[in-house]
C-alpha positions as MATLAB code, in Angstrom:
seq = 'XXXXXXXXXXXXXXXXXXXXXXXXXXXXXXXXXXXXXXXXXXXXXXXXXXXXXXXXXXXXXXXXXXXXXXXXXXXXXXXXXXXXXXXXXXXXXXXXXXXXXXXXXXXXXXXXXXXXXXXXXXXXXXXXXXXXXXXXXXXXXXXXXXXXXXXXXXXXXXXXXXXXXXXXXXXXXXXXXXXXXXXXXXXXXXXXXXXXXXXXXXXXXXXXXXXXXXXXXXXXXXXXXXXXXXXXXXXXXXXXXXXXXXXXXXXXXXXXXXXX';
ca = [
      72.339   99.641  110.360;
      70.466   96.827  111.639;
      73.502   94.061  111.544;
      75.737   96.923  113.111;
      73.182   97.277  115.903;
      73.126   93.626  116.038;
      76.412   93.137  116.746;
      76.677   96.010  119.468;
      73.831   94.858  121.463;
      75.672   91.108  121.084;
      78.480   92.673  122.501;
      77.126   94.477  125.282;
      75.097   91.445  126.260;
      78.575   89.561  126.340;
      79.624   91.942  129.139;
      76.559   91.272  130.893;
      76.743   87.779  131.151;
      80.635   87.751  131.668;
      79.837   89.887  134.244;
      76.943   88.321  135.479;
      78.759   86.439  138.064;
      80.022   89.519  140.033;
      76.063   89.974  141.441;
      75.175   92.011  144.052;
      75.043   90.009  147.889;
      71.827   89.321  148.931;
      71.237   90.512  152.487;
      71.481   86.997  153.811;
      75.304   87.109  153.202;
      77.856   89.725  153.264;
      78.774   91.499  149.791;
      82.223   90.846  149.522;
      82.054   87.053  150.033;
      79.262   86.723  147.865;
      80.658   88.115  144.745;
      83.773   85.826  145.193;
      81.723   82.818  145.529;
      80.268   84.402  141.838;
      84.025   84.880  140.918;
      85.189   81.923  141.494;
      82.736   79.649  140.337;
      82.913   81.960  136.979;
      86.577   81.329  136.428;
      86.205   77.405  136.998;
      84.191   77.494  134.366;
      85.090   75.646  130.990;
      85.226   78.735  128.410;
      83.008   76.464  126.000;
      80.427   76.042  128.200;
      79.942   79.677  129.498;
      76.485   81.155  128.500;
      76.051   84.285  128.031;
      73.069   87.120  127.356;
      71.706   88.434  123.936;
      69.454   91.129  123.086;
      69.654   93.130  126.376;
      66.524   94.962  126.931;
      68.337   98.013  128.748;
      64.937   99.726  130.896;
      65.513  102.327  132.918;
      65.844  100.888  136.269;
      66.008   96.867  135.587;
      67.272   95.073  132.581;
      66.333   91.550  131.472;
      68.603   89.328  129.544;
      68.009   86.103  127.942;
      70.776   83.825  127.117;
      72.485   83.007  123.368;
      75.833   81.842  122.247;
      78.713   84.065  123.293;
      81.195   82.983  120.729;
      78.994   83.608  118.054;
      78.825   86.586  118.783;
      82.639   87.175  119.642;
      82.955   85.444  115.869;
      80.984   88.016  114.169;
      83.062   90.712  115.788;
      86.424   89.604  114.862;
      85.630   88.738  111.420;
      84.902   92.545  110.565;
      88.252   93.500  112.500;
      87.245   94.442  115.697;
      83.574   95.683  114.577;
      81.864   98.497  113.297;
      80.916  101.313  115.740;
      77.177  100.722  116.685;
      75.052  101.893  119.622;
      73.980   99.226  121.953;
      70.470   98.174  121.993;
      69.095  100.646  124.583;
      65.284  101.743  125.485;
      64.416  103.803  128.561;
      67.917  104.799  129.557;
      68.716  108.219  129.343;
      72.194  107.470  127.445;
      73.820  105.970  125.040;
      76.523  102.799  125.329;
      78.782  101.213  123.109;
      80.730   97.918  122.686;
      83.143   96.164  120.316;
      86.643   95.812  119.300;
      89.689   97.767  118.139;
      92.438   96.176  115.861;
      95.652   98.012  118.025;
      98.243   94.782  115.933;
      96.316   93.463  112.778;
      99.283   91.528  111.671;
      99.223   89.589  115.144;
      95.018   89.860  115.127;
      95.309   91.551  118.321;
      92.207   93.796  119.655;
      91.200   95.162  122.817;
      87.607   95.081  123.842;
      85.898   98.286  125.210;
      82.649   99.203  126.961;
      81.630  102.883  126.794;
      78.569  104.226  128.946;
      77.773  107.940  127.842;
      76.897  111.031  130.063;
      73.407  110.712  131.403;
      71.288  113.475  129.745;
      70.184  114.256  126.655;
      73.070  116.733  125.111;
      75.215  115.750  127.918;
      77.868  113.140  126.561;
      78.882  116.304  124.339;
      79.731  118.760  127.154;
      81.333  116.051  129.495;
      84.903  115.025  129.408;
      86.037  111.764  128.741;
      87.479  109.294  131.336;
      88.915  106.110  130.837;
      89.301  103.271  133.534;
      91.467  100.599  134.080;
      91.412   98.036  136.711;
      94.376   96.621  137.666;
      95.965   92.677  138.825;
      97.317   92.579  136.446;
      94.671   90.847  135.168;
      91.474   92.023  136.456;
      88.818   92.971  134.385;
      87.672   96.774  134.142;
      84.514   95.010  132.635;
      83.496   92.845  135.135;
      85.491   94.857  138.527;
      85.241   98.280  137.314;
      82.089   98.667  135.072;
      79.605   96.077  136.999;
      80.673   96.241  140.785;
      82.389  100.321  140.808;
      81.320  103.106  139.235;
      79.462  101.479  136.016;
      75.942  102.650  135.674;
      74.186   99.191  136.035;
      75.103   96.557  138.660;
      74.366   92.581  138.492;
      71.149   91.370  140.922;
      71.841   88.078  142.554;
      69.803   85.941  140.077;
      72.277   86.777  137.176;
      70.014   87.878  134.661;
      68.974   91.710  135.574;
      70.374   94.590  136.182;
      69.336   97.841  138.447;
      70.815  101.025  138.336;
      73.827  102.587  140.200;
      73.131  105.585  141.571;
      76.824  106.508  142.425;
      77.743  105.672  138.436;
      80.779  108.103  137.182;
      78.783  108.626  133.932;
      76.710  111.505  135.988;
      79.416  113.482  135.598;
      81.703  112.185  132.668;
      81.547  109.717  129.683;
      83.771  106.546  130.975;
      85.411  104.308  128.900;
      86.076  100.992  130.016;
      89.270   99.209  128.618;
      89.818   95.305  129.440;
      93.904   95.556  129.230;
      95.748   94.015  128.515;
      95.738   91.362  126.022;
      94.137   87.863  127.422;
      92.113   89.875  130.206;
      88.678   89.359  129.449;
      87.500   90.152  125.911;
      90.769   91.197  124.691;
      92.171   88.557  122.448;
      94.968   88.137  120.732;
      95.679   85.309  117.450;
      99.138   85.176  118.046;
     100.099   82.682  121.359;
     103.046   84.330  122.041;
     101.412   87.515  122.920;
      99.845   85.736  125.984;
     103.506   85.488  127.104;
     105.655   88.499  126.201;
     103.679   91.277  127.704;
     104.889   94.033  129.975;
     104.219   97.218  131.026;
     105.684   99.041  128.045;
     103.689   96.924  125.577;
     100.794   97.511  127.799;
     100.593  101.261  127.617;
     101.696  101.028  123.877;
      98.676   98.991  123.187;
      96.470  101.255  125.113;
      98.014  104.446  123.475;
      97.309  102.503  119.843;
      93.844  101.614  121.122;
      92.850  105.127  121.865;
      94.047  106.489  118.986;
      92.172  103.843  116.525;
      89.285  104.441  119.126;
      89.119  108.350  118.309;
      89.583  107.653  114.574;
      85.837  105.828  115.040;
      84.589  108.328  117.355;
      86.118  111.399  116.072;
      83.732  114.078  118.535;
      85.568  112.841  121.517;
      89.380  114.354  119.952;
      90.111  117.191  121.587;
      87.762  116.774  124.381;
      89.223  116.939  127.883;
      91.051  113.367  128.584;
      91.442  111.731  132.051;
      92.889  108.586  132.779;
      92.285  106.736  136.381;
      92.393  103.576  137.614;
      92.906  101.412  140.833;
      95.494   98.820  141.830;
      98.090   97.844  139.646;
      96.678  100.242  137.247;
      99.351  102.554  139.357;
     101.577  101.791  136.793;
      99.324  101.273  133.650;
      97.993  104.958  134.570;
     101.040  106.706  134.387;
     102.741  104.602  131.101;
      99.964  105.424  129.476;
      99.994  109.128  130.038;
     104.230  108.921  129.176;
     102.755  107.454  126.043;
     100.295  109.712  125.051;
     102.717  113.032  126.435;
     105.596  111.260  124.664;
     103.623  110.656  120.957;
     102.617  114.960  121.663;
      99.328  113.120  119.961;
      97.032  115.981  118.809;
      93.756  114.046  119.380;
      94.185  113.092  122.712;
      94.203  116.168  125.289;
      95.284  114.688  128.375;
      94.028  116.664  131.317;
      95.037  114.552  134.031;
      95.362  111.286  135.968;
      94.027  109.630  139.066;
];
């Protein structure tokens, strides 16, 4: 229990610190061009050399980081094929979140990363439907756009290393599942090259479909639960493959409700 927790709260932290450069304007400069500055200076970055935050202490209003090895942790993960499911490391919040893998191609060692903030409440995550987001690009992270700069439940502070709360966060009213798609955008990974150049749509939303259904497999209470997919951008077209997908498969674990 302990290693599994280990590895969680390694993988949340990643999505901190990948995120980290996405923080929140200070009110000396204007939001937008702040976070670019962040973004851009993030991507110039030499993937070696990018730190990144372990043992997340997750308080209820602030959360302070301190910085480890990212692929370390990243290592552990893929070794046990995408990672047991384990709650992040969590005190004073008022849900529970989850990170980690899922194998969707295990001859071509292909997994999709995921970040999964529950229903605030206590009892809540079990009487809330389940939504899952998807930023679009193609290429933009749902992790570092969607999570920590929309409608996550924490946002970044200028000083990259805490977080405060987001009062406007989705997971008041439903559990959200973030899913960095596809292949190559952020955590996702892939062992096979050619991957990186052969996707499309249609593998897209087949790799999502696979994803959720592995997903459910490792958190069986959320089958049957009402399903929503939504998204911005390009996700216009990720949305709606998906849902073909799922419709087309007449999966009996997933019960699509609608799209946005």
């Amino acid at each position: 229990m302990k290693s599994t927790a280990l590895v969680s709260s390694l993988l949340l932290a990643q999505c901190l610190a990948l995120s980290s450069g996405t923080a929140s304007a200070a009110n000396k400069a204007p939001r937008r061009t702040r976070q670019g500055d962040y973004l851009n200076r993030l991507l110039r970055r030499s993937p070696l050399s990018e730190p990144s935050v372990a043992g997340a202490a997750m308080e209820e209003t602030v959360v302070s980081t301190t910085k480890t090895d990212r692929r370390a942790a990243s290592a552990v993960s893929r070794e046990q094929g995408g990672g047991p499911r384990g709650e992040a490391a969590c005190r004073g919040s008022e849900f529970a979140q989850y990170a980690g893998y899922v194998m969707v191609d295990a001859a071509a060692g292909r997994a999709l990363f995921y970040y999964l903030p529950e229903a605030i409440g206590n009892g809540n995550s079990s009487s809330k439907p389940l939504l899952l987001w998807l930023n679009g690009g193609p290429g933009c992270s749902s992790l570092g756009y969607g999570a920590m700069e929309e409608l996550g439940p924490f946002r970044v502070m200028s000083d990259g290393k805490t977080l405060y709360r987001n009062p406007y966060s989705w997971n008041h009213v439903a559990n959200v599942l973030f899913l960095e798609s596809p292949t190559g955008v952020g955590y996702s990974y892939s062992n096979t090259t050619a991957d990186y150049s052969r996707f499309g749509d249609n593998k897209t939303a087949e790799d999502a479909y696979l994803f959720l259904a592995n997903w459910m497999d490792r958190f069986p209470e959320y089958k049957r639960r009402e399903f929503y997919i939504a998204g911005e951008s390009y996700a216009g077209h990720y949305v709606p493959q998906l849902a073909h997908q799922i419709l087309r498969r007449s999966s009996p674990s997933i019960n699509l409700k609608g799209i946005m």
